[in-house]
Structure formats: structure tokens, C-alpha cells
N, CA, C and O atoms as a Maestro MAE file, in Angstrom:
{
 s_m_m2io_version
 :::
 2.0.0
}

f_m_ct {
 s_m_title
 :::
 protein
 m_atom[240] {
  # First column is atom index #
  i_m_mmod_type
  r_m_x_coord
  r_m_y_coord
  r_m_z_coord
  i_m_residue_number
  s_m_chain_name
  s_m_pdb_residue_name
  s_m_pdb_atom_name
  i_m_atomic_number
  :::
  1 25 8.078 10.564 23.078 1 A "UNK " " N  " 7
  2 3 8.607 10.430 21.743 1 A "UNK " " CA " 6
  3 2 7.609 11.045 20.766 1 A "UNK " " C  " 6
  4 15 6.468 10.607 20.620 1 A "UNK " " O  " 8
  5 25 8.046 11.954 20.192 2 A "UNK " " N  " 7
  6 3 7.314 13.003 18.942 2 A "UNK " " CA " 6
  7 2 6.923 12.019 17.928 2 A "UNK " " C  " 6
  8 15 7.475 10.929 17.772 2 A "UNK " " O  " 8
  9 25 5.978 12.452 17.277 3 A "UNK " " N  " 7
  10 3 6.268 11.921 15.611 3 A "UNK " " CA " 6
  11 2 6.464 12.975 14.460 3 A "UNK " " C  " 6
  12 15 5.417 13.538 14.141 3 A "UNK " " O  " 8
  13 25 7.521 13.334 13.814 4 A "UNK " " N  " 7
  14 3 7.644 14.285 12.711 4 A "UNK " " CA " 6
  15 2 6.699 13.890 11.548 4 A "UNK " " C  " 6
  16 15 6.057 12.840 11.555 4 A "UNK " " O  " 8
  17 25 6.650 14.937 10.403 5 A "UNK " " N  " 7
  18 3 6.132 14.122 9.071 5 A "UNK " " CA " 6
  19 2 6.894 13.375 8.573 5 A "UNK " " C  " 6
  20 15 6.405 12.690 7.675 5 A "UNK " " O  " 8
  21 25 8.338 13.157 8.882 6 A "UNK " " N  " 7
  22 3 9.111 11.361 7.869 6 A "UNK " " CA " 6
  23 2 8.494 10.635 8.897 6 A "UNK " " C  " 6
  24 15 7.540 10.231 8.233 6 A "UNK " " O  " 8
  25 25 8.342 10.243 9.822 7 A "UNK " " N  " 7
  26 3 8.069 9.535 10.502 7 A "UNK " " CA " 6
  27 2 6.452 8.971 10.329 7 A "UNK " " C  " 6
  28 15 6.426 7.762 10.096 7 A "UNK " " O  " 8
  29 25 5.386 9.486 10.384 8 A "UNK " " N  " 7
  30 3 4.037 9.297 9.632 8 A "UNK " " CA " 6
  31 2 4.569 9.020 8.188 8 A "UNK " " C  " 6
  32 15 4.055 7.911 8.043 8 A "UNK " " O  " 8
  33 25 4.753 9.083 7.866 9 A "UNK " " N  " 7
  34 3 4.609 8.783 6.000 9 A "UNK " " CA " 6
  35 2 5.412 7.815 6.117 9 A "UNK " " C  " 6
  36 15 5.006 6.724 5.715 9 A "UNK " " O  " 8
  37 25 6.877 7.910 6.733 10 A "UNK " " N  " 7
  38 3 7.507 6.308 7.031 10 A "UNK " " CA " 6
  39 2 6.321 5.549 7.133 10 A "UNK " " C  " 6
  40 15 5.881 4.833 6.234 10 A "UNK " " O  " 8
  41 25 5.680 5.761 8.537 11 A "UNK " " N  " 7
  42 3 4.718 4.315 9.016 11 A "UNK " " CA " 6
  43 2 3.791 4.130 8.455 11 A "UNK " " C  " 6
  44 15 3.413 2.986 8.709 11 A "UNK " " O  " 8
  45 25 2.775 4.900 7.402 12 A "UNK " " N  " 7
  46 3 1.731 5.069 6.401 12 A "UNK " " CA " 6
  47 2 2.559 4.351 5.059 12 A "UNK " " C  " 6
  48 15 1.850 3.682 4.307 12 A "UNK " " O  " 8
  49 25 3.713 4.440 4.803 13 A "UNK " " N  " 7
  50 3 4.150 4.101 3.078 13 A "UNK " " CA " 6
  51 2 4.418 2.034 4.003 13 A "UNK " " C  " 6
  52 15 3.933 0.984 3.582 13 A "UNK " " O  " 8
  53 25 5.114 2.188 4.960 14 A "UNK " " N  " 7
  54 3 4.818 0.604 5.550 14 A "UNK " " CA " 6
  55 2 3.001 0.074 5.465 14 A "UNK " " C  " 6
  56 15 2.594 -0.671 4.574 14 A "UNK " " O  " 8
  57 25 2.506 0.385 6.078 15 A "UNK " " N  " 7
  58 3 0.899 -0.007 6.334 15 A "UNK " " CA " 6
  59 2 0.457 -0.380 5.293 15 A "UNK " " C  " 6
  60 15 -0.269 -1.360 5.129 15 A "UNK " " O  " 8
  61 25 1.029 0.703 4.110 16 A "UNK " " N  " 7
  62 3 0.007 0.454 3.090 16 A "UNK " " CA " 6
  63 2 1.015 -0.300 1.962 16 A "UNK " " C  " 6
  64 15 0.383 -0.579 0.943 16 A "UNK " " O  " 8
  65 25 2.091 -0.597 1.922 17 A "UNK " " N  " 7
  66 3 2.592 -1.786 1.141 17 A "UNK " " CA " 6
  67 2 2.262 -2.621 1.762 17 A "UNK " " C  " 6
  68 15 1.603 -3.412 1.086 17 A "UNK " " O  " 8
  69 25 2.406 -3.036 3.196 18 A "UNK " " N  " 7
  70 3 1.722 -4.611 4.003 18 A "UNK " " CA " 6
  71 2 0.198 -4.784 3.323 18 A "UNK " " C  " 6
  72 15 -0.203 -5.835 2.823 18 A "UNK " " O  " 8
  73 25 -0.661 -3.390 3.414 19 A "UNK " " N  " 7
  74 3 -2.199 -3.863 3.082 19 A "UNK " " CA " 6
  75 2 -2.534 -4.280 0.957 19 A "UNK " " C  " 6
  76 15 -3.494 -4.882 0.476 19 A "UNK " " O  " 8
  77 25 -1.371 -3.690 0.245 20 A "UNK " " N  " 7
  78 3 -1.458 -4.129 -0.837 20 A "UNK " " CA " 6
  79 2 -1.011 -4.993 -1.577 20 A "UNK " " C  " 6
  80 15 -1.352 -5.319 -2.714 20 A "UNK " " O  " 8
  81 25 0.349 -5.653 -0.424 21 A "UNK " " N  " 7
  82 3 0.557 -7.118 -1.109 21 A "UNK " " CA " 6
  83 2 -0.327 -7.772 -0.483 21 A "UNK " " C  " 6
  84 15 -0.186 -8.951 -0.805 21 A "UNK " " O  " 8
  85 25 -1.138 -7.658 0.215 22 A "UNK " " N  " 7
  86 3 -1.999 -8.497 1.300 22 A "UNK " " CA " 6
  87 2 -3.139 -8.469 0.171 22 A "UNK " " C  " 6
  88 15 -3.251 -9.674 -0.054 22 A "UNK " " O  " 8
  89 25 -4.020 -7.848 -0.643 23 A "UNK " " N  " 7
  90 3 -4.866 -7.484 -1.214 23 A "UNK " " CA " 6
  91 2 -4.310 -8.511 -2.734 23 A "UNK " " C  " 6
  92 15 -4.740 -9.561 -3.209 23 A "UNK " " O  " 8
  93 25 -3.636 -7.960 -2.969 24 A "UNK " " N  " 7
  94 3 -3.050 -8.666 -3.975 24 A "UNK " " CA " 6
  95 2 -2.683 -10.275 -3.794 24 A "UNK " " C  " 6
  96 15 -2.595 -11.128 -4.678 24 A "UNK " " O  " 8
  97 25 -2.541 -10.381 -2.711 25 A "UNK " " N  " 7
  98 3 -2.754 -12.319 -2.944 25 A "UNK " " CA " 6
  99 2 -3.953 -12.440 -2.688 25 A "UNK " " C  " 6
  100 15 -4.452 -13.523 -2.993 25 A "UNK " " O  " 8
  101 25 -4.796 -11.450 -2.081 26 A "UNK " " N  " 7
  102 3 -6.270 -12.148 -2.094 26 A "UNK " " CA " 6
  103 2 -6.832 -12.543 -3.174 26 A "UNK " " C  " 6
  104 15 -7.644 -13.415 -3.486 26 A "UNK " " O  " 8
  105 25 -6.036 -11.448 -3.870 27 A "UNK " " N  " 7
  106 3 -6.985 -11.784 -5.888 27 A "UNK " " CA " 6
  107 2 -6.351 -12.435 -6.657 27 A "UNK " " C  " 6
  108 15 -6.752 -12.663 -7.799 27 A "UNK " " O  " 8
  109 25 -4.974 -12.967 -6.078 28 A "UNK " " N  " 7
  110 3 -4.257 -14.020 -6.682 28 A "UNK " " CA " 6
  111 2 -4.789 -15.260 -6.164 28 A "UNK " " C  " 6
  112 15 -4.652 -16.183 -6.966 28 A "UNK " " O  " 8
  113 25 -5.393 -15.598 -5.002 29 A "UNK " " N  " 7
  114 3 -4.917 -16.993 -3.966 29 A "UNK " " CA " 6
  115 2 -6.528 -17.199 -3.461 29 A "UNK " " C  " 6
  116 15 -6.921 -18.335 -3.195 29 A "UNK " " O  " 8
  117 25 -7.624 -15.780 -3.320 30 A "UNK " " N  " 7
  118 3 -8.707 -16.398 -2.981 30 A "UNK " " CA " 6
  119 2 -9.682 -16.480 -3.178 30 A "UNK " " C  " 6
  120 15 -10.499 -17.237 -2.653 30 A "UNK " " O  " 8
  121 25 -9.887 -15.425 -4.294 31 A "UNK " " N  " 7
  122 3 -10.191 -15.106 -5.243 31 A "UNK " " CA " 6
  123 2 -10.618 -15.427 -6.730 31 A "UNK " " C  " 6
  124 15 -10.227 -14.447 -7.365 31 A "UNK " " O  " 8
  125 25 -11.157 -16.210 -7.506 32 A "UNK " " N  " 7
  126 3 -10.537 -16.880 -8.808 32 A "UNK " " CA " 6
  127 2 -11.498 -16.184 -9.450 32 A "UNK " " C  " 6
  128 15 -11.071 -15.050 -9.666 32 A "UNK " " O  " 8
  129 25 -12.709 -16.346 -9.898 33 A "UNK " " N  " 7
  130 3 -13.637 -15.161 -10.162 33 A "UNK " " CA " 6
  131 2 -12.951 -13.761 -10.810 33 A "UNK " " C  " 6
  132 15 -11.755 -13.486 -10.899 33 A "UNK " " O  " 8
  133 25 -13.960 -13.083 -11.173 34 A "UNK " " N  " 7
  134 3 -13.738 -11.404 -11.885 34 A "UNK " " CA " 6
  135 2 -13.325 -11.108 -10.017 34 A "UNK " " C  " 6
  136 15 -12.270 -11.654 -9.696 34 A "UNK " " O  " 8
  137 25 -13.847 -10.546 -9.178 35 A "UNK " " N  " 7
  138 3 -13.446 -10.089 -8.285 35 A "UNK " " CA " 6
  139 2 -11.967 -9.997 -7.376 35 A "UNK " " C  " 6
  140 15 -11.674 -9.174 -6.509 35 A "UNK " " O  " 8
  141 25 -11.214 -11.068 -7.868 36 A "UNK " " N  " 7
  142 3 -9.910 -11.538 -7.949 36 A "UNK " " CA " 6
  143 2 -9.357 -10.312 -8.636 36 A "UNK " " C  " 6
  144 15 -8.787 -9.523 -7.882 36 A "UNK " " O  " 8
  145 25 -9.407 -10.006 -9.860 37 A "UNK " " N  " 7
  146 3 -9.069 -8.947 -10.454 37 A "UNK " " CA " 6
  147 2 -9.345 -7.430 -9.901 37 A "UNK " " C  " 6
  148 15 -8.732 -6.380 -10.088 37 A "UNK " " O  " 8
  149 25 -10.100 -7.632 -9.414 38 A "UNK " " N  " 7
  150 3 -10.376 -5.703 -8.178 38 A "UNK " " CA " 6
  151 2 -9.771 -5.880 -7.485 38 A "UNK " " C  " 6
  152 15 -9.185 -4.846 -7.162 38 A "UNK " " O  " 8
  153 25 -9.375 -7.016 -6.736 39 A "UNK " " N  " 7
  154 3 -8.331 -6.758 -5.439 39 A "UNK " " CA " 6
  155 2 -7.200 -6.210 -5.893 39 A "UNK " " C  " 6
  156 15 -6.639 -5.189 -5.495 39 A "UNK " " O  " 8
  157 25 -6.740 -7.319 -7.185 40 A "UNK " " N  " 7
  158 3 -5.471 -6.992 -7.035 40 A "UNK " " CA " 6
  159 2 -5.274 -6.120 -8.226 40 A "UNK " " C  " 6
  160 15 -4.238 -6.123 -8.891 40 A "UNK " " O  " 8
  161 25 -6.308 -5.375 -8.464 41 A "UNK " " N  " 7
  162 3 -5.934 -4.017 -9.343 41 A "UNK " " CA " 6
  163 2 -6.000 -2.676 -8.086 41 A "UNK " " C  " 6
  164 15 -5.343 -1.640 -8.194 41 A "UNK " " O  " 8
  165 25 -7.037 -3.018 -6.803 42 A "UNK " " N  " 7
  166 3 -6.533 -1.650 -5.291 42 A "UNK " " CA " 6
  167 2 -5.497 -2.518 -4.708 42 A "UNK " " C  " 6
  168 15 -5.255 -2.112 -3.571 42 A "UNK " " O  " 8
  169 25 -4.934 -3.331 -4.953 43 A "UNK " " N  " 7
  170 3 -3.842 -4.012 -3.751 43 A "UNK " " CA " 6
  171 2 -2.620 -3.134 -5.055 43 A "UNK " " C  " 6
  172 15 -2.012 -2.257 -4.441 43 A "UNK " " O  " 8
  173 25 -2.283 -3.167 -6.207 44 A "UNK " " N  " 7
  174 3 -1.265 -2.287 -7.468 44 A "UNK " " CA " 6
  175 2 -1.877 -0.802 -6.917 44 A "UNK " " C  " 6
  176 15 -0.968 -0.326 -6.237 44 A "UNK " " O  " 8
  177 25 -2.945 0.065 -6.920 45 A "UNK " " N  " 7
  178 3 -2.998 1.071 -6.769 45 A "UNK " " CA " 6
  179 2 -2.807 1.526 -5.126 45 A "UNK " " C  " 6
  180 15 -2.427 2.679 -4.922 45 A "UNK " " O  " 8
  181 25 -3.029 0.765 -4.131 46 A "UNK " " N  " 7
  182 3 -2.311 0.647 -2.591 46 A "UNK " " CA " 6
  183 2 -0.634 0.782 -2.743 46 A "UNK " " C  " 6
  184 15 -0.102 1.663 -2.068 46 A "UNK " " O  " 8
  185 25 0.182 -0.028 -3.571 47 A "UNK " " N  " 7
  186 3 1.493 0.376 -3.831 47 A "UNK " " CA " 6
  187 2 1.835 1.355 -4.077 47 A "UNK " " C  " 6
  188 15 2.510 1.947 -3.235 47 A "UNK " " O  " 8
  189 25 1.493 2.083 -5.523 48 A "UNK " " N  " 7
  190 3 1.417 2.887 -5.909 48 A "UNK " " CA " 6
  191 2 1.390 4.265 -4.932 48 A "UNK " " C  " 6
  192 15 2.510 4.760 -4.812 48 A "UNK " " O  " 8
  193 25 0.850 4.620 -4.571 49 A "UNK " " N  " 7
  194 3 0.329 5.453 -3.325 49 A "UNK " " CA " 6
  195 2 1.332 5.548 -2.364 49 A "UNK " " C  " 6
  196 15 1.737 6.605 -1.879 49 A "UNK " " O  " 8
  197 25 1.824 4.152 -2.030 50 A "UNK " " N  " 7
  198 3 2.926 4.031 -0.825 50 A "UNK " " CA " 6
  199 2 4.282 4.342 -1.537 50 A "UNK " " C  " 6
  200 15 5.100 4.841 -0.764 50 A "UNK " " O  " 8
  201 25 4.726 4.169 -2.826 51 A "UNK " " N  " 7
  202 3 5.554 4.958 -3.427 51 A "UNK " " CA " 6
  203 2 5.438 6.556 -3.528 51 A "UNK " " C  " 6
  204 15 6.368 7.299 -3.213 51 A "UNK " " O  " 8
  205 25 4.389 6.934 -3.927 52 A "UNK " " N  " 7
  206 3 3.962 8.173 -3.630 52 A "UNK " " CA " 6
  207 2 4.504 8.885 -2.120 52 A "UNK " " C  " 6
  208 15 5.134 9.929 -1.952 52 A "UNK " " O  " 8
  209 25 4.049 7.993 -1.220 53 A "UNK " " N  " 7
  210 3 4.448 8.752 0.292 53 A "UNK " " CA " 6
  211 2 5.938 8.478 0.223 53 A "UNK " " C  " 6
  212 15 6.636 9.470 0.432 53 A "UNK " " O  " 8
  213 25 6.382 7.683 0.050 54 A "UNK " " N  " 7
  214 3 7.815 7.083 0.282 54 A "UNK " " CA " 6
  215 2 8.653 8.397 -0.684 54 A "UNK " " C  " 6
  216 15 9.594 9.003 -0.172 54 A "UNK " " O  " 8
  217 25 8.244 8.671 -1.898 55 A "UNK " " N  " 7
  218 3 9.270 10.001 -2.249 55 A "UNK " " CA " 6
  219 2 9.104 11.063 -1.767 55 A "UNK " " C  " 6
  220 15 10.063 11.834 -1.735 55 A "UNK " " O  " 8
  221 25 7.705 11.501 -1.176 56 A "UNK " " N  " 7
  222 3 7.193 12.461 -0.119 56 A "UNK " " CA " 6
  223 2 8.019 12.926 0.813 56 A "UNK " " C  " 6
  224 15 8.258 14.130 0.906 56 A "UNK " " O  " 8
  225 25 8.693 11.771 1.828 57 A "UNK " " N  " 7
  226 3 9.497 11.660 2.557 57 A "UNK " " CA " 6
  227 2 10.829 12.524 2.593 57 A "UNK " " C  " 6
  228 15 11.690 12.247 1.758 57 A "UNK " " O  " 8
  229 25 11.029 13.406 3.369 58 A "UNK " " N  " 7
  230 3 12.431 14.110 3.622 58 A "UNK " " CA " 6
  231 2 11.808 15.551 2.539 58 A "UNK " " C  " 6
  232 15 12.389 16.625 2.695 58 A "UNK " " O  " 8
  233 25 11.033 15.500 1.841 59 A "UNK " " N  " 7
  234 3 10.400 16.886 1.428 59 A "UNK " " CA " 6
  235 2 9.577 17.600 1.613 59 A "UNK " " C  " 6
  236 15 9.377 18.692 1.081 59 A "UNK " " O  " 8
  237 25 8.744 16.834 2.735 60 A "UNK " " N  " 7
  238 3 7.826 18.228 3.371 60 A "UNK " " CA " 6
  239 2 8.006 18.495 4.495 60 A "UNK " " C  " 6
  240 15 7.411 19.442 5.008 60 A "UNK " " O  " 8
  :::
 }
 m_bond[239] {
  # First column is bond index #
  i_m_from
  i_m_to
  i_m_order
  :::
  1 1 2 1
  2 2 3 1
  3 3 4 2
  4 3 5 1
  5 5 6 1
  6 6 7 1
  7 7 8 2
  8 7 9 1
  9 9 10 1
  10 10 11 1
  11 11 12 2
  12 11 13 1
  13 13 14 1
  14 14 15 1
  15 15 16 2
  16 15 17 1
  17 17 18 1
  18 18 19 1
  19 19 20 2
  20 19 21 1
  21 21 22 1
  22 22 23 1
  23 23 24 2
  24 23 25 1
  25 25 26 1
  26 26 27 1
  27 27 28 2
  28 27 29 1
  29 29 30 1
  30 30 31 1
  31 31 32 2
  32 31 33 1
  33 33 34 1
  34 34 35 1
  35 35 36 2
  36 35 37 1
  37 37 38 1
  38 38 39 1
  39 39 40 2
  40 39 41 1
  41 41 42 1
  42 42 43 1
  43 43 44 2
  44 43 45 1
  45 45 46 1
  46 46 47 1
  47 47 48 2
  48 47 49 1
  49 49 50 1
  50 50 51 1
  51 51 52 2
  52 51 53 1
  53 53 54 1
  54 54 55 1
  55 55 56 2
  56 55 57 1
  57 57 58 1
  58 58 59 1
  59 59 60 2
  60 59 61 1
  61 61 62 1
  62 62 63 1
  63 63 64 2
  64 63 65 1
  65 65 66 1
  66 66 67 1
  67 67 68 2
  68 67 69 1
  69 69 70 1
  70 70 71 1
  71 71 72 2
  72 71 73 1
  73 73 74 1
  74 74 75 1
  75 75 76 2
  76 75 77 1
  77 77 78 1
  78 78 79 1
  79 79 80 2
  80 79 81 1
  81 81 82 1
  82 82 83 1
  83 83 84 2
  84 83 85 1
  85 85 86 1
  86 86 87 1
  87 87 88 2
  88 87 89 1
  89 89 90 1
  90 90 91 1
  91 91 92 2
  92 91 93 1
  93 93 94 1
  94 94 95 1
  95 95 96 2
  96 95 97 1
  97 97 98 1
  98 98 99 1
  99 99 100 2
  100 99 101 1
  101 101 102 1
  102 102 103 1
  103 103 104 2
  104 103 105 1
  105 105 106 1
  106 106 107 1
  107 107 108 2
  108 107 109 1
  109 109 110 1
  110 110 111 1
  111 111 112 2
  112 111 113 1
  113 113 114 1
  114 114 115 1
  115 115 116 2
  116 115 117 1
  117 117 118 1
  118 118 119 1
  119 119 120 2
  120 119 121 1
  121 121 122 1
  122 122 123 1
  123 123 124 2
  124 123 125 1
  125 125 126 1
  126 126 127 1
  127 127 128 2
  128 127 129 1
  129 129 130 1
  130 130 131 1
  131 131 132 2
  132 131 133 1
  133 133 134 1
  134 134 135 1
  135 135 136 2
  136 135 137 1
  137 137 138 1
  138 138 139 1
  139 139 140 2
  140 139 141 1
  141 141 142 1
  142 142 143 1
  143 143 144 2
  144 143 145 1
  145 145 146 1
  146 146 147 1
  147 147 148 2
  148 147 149 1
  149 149 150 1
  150 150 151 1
  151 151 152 2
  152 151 153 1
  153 153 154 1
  154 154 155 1
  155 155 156 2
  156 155 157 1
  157 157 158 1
  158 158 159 1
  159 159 160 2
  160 159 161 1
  161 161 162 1
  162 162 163 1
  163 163 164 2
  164 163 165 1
  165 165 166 1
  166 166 167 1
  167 167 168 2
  168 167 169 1
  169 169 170 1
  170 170 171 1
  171 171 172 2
  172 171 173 1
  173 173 174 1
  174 174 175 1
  175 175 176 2
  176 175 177 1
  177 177 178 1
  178 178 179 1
  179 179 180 2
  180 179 181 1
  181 181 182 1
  182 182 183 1
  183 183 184 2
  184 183 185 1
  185 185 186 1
  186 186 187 1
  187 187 188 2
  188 187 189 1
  189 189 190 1
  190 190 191 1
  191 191 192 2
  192 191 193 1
  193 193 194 1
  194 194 195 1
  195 195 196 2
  196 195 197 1
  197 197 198 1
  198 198 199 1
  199 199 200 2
  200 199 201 1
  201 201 202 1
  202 202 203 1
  203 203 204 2
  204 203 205 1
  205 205 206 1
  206 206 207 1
  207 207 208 2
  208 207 209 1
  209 209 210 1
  210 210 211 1
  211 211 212 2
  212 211 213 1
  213 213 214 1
  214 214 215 1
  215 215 216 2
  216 215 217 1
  217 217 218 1
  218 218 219 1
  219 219 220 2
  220 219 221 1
  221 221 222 1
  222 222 223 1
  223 223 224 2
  224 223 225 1
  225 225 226 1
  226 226 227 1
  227 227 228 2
  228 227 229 1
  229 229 230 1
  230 230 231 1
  231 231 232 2
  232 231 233 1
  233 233 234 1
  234 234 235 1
  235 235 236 2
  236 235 237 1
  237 237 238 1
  238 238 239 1
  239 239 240 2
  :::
 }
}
């Protein structure tokens, strides 16, 4: 079984929404401190990114 490029950017735009809501409750939930706030400002820019790949998808 091959992997095309939808297929990588499929499984990369998954990985990295799992790793930025994951990031993002860290700085919601374990977090309380200033450092709470860096997570979940790279757990928003981890989304971000995975939207990025996700319109990527079916155009290159």
C-alpha cells in the first residue's frame, strides 16, 4: 500500500490537530501559571497549520 501526498497531509493535518487540542488542555487543565498561556497559544498555532495542510490537500 503506497502513500500519495493526500494521504501524508491527510495523516499530518490528523497528528497535528490530536497534538494541539492535546497542548491546549495542557494550558487550560495543567497549567495555571504564565506557561499555561504558551501551550495553548502552540497548541492555536498547531491548528492553524493543520488547517493549512488540510486545504493543501487535493492541490499538490
Amino acid at each position: 500500500m503506497g502513500m500519495n501526498k493526500n494521504t501524508v497531509l491527510g495523516w499530518a493535518t490528523l497528528i497535528m490537530i490530536i497534538m494541539g487540542l492535546i497542548l491546549i488542555a495542557l494550558g487550560a487543565f495543567r497549567y495555571d501559571d504564565i506557561a499555561g498561556w504558551g501551550f495553548a497559544t502552540v497548541g492555536i498555532g498547531f491548528l492553524a497549520n493543520a488547517w493549512v495542510f488540510s486545504s493543501l490537500k487535493g492541490r499538490v
